[in-house]
MOPAC internal coordinates of N, CA, C and O (Angstrom, degrees):
PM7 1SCF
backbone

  N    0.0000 0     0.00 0     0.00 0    0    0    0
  C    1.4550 1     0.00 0     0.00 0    1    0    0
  C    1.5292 1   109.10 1     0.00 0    2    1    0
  O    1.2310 1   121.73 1   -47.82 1    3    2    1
  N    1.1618 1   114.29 1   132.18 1    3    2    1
  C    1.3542 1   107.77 1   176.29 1    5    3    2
  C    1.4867 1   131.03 1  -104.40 1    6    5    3
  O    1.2310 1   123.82 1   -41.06 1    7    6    5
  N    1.2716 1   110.28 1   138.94 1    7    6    5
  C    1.6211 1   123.00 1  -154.48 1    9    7    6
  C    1.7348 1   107.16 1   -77.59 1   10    9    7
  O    1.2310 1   137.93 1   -34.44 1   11   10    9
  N    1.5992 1    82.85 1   145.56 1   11   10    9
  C    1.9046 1   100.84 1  -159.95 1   13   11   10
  C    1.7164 1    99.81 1  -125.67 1   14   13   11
  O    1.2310 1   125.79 1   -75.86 1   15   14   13
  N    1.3505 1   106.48 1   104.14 1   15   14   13
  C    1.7679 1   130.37 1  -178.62 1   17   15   14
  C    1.7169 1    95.39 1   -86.18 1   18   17   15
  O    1.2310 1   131.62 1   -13.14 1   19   18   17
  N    1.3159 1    95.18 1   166.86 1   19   18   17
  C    1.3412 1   116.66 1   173.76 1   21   19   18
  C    1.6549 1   103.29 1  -160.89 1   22   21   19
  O    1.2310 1   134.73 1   -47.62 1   23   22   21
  N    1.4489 1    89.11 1   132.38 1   23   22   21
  C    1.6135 1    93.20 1   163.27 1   25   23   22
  C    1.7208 1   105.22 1  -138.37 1   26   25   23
  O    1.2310 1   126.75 1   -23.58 1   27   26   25
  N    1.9124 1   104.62 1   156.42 1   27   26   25
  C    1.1898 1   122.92 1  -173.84 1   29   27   26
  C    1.5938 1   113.51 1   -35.57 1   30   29   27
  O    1.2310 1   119.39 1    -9.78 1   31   30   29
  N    0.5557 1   118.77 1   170.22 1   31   30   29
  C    1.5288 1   132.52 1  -160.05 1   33   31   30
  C    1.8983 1    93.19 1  -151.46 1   34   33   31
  O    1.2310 1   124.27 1   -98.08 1   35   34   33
  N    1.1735 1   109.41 1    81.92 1   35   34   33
  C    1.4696 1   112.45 1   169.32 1   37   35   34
  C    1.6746 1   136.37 1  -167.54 1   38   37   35
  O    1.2310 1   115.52 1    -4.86 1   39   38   37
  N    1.0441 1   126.11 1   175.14 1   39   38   37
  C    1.6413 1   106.58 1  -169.01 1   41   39   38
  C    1.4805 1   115.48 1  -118.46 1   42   41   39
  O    1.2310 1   131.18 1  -166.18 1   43   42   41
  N    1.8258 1    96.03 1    13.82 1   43   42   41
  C    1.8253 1   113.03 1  -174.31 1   45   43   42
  C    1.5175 1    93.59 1   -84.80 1   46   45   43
  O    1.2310 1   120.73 1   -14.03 1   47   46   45
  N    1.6669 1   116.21 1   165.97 1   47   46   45
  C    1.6030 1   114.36 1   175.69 1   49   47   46
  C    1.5161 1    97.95 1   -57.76 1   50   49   47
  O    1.2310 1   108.09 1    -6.52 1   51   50   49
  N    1.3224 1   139.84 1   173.48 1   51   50   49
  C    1.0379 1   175.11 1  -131.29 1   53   51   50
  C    1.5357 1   135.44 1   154.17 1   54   53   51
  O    1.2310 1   109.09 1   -28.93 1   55   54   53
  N    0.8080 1   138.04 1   151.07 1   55   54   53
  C    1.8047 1   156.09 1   145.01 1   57   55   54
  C    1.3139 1   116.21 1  -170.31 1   58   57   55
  O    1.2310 1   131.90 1   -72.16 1   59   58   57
  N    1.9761 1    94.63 1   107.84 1   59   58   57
  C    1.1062 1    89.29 1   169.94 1   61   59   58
  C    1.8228 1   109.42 1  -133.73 1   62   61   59
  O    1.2310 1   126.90 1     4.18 1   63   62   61
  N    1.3924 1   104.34 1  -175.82 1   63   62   61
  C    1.8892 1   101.89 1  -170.28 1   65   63   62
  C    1.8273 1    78.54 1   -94.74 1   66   65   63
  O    1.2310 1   133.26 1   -34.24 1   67   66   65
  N    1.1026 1    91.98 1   145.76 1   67   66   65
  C    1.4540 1   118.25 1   166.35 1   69   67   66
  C    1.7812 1   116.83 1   -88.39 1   70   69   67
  O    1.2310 1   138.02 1   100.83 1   71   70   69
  N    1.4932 1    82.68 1   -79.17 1   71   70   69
  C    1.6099 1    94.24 1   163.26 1   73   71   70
  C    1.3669 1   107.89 1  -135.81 1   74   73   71
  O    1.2310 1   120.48 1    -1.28 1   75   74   73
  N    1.3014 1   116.68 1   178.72 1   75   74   73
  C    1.6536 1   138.39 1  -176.48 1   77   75   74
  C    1.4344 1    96.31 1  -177.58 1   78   77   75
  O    1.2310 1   135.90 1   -55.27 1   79   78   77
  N    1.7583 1    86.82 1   124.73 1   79   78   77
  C    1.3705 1   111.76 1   168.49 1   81   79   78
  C    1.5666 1   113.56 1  -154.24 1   82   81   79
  O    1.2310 1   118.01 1    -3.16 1   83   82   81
  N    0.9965 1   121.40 1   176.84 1   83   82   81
  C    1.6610 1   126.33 1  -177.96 1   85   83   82
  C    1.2958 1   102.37 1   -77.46 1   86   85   83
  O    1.2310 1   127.90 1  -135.54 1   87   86   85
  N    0.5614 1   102.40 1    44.46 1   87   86   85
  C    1.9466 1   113.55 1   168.78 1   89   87   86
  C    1.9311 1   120.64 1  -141.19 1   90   89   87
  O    1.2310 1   134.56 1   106.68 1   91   90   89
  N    1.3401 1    89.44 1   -73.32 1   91   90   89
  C    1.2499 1   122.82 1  -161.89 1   93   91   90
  C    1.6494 1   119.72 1  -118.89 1   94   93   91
  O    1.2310 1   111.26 1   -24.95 1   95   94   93
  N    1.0844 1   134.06 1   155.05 1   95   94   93
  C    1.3949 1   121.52 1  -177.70 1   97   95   94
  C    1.5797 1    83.15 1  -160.06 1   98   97   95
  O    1.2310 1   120.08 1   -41.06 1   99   98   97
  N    1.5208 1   117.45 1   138.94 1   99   98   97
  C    1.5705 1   136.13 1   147.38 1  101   99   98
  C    1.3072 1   138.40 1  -123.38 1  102  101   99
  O    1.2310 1   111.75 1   -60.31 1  103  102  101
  N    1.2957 1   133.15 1   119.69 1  103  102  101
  C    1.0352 1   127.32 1  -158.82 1  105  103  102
  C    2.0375 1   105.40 1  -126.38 1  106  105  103
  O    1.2310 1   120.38 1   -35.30 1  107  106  105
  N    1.4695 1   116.89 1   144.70 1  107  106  105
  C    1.2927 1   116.46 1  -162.03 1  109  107  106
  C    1.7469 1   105.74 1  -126.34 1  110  109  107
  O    1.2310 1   132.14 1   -60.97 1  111  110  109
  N    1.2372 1    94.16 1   119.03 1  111  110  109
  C    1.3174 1    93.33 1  -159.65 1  113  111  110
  C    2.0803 1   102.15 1  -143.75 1  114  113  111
  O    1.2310 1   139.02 1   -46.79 1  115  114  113
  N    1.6698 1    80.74 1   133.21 1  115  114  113
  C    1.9190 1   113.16 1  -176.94 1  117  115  114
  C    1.2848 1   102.74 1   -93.17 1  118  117  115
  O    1.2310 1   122.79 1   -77.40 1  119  118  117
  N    1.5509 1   112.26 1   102.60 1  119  118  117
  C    1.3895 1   101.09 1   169.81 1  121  119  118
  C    1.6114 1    96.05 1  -123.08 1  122  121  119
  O    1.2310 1   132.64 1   -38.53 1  123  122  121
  N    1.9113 1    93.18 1   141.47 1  123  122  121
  C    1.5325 1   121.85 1  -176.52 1  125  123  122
  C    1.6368 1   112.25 1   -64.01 1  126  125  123
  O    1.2310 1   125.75 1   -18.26 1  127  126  125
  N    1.3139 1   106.55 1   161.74 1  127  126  125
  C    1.7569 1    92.19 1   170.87 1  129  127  126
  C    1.0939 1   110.28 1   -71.98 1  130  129  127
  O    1.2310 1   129.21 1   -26.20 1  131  130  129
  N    1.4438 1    99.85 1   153.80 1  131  130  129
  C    1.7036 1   109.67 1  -176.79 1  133  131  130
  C    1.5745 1   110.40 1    93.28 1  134  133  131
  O    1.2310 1   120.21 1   155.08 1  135  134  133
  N    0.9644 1   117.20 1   -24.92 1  135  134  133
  C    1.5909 1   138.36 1  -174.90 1  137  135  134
  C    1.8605 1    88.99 1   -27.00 1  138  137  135
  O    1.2310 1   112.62 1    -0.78 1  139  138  137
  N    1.3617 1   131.53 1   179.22 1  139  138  137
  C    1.0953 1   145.53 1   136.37 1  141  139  138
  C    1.7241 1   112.79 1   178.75 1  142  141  139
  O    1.2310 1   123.11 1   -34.69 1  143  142  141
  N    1.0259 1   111.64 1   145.31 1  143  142  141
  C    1.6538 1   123.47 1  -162.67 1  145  143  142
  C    1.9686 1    95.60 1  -134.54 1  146  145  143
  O    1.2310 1   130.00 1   -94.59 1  147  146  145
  N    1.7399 1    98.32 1    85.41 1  147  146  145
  C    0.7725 1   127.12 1   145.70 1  149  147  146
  C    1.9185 1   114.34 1    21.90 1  150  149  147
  O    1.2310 1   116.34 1   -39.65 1  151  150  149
  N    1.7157 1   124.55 1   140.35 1  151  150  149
  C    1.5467 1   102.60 1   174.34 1  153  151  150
  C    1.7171 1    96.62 1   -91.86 1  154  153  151
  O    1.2310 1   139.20 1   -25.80 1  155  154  153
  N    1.7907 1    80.37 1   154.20 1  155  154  153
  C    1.4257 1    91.52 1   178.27 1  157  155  154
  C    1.6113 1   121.77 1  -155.71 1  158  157  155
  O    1.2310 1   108.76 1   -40.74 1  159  158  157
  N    1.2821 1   138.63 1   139.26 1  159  158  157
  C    1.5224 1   112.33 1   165.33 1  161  159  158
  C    1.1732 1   136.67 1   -38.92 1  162  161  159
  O    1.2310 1   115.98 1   -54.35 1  163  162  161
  N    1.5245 1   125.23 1   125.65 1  163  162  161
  C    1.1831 1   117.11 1   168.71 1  165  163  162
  C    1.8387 1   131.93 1   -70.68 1  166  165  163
  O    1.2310 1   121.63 1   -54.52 1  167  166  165
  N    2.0385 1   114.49 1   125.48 1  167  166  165
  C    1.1308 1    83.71 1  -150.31 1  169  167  166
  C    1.8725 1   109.17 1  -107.63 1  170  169  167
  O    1.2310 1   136.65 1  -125.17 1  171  170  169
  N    1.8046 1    85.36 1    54.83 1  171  170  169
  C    1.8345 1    84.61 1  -165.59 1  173  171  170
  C    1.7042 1    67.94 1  -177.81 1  174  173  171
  O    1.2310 1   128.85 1   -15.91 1  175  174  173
  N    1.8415 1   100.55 1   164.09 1  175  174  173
  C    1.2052 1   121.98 1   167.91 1  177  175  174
  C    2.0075 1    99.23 1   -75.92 1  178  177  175
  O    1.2310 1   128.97 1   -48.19 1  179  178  177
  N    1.1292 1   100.31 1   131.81 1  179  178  177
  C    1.9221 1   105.97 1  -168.37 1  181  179  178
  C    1.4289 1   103.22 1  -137.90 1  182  181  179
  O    1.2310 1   130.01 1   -70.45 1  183  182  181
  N    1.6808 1    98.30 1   109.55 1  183  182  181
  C    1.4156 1   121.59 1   170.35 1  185  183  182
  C    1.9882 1   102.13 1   -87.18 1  186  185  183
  O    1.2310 1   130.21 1   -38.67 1  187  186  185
  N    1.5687 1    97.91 1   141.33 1  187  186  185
  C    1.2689 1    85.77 1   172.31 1  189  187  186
  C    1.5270 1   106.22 1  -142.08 1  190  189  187
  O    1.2310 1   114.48 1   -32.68 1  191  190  189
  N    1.6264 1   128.07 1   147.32 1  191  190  189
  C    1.2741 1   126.25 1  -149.03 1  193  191  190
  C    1.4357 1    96.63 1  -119.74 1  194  193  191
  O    1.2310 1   105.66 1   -84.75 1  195  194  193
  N    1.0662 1   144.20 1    95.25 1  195  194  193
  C    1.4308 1   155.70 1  -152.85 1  197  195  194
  C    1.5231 1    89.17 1   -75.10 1  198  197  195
  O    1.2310 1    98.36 1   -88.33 1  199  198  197
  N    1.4919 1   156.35 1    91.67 1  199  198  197
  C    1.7334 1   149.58 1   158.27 1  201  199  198
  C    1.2460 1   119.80 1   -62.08 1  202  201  199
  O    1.2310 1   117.53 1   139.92 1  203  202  201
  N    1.4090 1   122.31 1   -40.08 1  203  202  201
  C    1.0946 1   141.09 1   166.53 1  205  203  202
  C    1.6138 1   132.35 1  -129.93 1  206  205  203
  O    1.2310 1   127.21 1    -6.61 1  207  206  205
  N    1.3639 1   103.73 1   173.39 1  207  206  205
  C    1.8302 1    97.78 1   175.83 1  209  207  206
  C    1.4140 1   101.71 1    53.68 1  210  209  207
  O    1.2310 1   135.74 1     9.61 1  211  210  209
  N    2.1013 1    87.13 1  -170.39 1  211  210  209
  C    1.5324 1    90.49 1   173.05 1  213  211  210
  C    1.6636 1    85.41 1  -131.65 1  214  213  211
  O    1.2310 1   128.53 1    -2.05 1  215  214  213
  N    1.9151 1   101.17 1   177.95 1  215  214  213
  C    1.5262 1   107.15 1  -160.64 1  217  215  214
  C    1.4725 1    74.42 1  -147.04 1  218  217  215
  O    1.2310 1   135.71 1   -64.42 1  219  218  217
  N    1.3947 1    87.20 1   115.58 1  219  218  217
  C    1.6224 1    90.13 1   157.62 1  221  219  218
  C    1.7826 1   115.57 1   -93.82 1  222  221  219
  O    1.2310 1   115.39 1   -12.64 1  223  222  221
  N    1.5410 1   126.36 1   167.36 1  223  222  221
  C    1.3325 1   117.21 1  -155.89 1  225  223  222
  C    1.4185 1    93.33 1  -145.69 1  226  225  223
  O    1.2310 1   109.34 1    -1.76 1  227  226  225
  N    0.8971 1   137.59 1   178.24 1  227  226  225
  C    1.8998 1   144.58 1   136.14 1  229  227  226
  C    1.4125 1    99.67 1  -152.27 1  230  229  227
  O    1.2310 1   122.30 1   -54.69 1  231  230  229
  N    1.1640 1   113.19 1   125.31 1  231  230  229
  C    1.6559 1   125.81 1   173.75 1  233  231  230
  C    1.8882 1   106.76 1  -123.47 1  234  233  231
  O    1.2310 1   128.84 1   -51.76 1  235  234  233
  N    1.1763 1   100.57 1   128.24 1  235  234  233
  C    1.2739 1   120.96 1   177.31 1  237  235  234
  C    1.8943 1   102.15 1    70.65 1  238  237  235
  O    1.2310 1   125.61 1    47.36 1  239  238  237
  N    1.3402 1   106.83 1  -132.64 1  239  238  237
  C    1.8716 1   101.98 1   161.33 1  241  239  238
  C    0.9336 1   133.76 1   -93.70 1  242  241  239
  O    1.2310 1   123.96 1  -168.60 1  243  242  241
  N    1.4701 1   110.02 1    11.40 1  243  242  241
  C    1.6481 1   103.01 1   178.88 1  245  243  242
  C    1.1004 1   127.80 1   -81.90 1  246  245  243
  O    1.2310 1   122.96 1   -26.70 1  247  246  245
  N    0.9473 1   111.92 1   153.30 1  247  246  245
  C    1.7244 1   104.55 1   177.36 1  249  247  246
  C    1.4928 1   132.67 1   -65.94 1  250  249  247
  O    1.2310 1   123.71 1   -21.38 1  251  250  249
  N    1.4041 1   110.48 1   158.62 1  251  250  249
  C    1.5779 1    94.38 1  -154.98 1  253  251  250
  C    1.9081 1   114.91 1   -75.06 1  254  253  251
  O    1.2310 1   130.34 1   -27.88 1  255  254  253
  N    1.0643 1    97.67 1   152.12 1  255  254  253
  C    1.6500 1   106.36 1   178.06 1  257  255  254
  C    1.8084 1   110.61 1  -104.69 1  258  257  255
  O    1.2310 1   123.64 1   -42.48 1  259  258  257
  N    1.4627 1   110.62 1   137.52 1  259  258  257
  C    1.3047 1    93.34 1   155.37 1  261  259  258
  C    1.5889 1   127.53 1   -97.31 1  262  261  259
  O    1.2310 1   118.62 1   -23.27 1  263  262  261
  N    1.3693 1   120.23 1   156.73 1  263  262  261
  C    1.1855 1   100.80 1  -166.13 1  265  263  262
  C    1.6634 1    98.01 1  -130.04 1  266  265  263
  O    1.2310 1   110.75 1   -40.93 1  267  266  265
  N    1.7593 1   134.99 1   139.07 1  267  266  265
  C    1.3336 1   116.91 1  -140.77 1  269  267  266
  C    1.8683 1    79.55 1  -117.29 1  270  269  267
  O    1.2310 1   130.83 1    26.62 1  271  270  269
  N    1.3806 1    96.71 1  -153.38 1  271  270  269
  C    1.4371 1   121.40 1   179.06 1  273  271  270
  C    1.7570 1   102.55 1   -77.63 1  274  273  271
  O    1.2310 1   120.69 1   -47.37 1  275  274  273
  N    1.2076 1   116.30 1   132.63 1  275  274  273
  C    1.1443 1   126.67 1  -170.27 1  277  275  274
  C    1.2152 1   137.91 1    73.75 1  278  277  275
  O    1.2310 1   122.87 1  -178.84 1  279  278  277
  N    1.4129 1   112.11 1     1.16 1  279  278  277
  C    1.5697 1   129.57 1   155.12 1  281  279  278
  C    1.2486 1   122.31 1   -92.63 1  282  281  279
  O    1.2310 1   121.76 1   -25.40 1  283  282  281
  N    1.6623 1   114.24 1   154.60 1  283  282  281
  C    1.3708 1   115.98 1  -164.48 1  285  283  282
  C    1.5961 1    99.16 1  -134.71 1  286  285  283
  O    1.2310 1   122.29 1   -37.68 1  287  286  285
  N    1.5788 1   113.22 1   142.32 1  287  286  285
  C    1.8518 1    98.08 1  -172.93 1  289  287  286
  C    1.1381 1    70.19 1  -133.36 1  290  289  287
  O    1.2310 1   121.28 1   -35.37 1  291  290  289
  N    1.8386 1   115.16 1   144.63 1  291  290  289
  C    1.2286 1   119.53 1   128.21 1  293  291  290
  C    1.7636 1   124.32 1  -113.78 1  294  293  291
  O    1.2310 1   132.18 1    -5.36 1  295  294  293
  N    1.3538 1    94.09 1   174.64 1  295  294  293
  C    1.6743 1   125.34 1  -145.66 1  297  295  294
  C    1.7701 1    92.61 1  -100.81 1  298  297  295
  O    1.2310 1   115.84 1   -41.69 1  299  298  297
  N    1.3012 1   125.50 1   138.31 1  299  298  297
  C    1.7028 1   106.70 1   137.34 1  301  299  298
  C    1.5114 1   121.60 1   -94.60 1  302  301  299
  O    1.2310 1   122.66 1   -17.20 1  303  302  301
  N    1.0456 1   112.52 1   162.80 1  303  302  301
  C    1.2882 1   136.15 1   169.06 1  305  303  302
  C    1.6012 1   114.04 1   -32.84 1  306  305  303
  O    1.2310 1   119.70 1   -68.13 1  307  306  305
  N    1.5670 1   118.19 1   111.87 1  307  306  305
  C    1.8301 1   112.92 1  -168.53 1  309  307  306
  C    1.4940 1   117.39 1    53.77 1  310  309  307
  O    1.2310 1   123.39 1  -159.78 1  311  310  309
  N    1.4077 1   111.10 1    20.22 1  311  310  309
  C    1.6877 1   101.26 1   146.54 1  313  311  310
  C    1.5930 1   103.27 1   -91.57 1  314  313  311
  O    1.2310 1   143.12 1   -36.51 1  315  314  313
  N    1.6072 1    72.68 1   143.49 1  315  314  313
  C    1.8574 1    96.80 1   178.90 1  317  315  314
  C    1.4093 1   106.09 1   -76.67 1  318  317  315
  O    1.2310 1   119.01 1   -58.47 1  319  318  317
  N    1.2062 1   119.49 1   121.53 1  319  318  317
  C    1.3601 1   136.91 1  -175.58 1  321  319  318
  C    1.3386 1   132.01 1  -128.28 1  322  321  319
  O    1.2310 1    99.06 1   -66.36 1  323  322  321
  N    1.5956 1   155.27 1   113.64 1  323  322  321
  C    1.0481 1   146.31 1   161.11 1  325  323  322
  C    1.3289 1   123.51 1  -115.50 1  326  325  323
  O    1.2310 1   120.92 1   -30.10 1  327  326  325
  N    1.4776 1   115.85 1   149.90 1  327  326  325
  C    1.3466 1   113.31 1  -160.41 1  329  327  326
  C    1.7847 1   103.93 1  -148.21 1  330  329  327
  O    1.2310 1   129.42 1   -24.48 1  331  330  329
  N    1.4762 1    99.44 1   155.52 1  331  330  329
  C    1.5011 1   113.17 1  -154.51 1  333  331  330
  C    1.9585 1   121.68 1  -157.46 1  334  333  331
  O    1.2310 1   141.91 1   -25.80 1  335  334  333
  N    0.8724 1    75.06 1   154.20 1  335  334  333
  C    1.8873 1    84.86 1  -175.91 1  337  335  334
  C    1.8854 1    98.83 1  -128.87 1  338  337  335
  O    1.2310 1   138.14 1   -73.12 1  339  338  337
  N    1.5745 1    82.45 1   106.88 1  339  338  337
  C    1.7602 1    97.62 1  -163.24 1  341  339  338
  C    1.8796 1    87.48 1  -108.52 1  342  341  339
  O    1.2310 1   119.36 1  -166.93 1  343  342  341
  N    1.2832 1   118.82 1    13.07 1  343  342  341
  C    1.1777 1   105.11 1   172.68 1  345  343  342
  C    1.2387 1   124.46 1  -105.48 1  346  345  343
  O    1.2310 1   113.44 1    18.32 1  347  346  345
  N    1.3681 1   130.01 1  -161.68 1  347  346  345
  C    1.7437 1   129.15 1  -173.29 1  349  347  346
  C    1.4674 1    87.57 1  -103.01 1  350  349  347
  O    1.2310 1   108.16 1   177.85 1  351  350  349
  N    1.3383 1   139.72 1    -2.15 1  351  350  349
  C    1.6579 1   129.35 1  -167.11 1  353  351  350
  C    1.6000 1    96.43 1  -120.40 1  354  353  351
  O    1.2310 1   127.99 1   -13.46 1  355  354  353
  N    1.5446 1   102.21 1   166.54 1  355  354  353
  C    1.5388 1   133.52 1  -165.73 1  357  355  354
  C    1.4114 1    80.21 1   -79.88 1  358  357  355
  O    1.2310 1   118.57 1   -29.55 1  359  358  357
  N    1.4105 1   120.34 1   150.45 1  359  358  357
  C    1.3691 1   147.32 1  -163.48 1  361  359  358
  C    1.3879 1   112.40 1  -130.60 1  362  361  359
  O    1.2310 1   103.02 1  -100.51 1  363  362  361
  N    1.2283 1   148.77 1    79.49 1  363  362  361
  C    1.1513 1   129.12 1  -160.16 1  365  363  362
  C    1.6862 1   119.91 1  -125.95 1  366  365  363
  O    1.2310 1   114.81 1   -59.59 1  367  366  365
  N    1.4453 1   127.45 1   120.41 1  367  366  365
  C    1.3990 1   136.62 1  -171.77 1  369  367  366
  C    1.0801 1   125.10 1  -130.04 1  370  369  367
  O    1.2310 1   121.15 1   -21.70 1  371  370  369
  N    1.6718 1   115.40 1   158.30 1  371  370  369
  C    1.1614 1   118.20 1  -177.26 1  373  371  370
  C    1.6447 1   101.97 1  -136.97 1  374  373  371
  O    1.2310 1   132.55 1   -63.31 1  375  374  373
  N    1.7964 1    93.36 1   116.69 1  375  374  373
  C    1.3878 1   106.81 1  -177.81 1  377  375  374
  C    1.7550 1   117.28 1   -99.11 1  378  377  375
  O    1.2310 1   127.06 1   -35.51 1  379  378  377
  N    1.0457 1   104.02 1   144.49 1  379  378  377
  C    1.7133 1   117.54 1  -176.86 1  381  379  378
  C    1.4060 1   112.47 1  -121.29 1  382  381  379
  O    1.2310 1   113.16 1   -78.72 1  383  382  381
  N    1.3699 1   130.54 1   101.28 1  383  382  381
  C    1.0948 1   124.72 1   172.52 1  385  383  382
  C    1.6826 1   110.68 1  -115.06 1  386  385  383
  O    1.2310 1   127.52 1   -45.33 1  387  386  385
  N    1.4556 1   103.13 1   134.67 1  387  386  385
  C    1.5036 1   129.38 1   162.05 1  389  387  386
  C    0.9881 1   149.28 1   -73.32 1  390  389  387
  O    1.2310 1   113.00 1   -89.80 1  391  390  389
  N    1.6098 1   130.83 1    90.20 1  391  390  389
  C    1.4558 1   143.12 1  -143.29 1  393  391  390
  C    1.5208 1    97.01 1   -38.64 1  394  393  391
  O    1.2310 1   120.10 1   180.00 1  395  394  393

């Protein structure tokens, strides 16, 4: 049978785990304007599904990209990465990371 998640449905900050399993882990997360999440290693290969807003990113040295609604970036594994909502709108994603 195959398994049926739910995540919040809202435009307040958020992060939450969706699922986690020995595989796979997703987590869905509302970030406010101004938002920013610190650089850091990445600690899994990390797909991320832009739903709303835009997300700006910089992974490794490049310079940062924004990335809008309907784009998807992925990450490798221990690139240094930080990511942000540099706009006046709700930002909203759904991240997938790979054991």
């Amino acid at each position: 049978m195959p398994n049926l998640y739910q995540y919040a449905l809202t435009d307040e900050e958020i992060f939450e785990n969706v699922f986690d399993d020995e595989r796979y882990l997703m987590n869905h997360v509302v970030m406010a304007p101004g938002k920013k999440f610190p650089k850091h290693p990445t600690d899994a290969e990390v797909t991320i599904i832009v739903l709303r807003g835009t997300l700006t990113a910089m992974a490794a040295s490049d310079a940062p990209i924004d990335i809008i609604k309907g784009q998807v970036l992925q990450i490798e594994k221990g690139t240094d990465s930080a990511l942000s909502n540099e706009t006046d709108e709700v930002c909203e994603l759904l991240v997938l990371k790979v054991k």
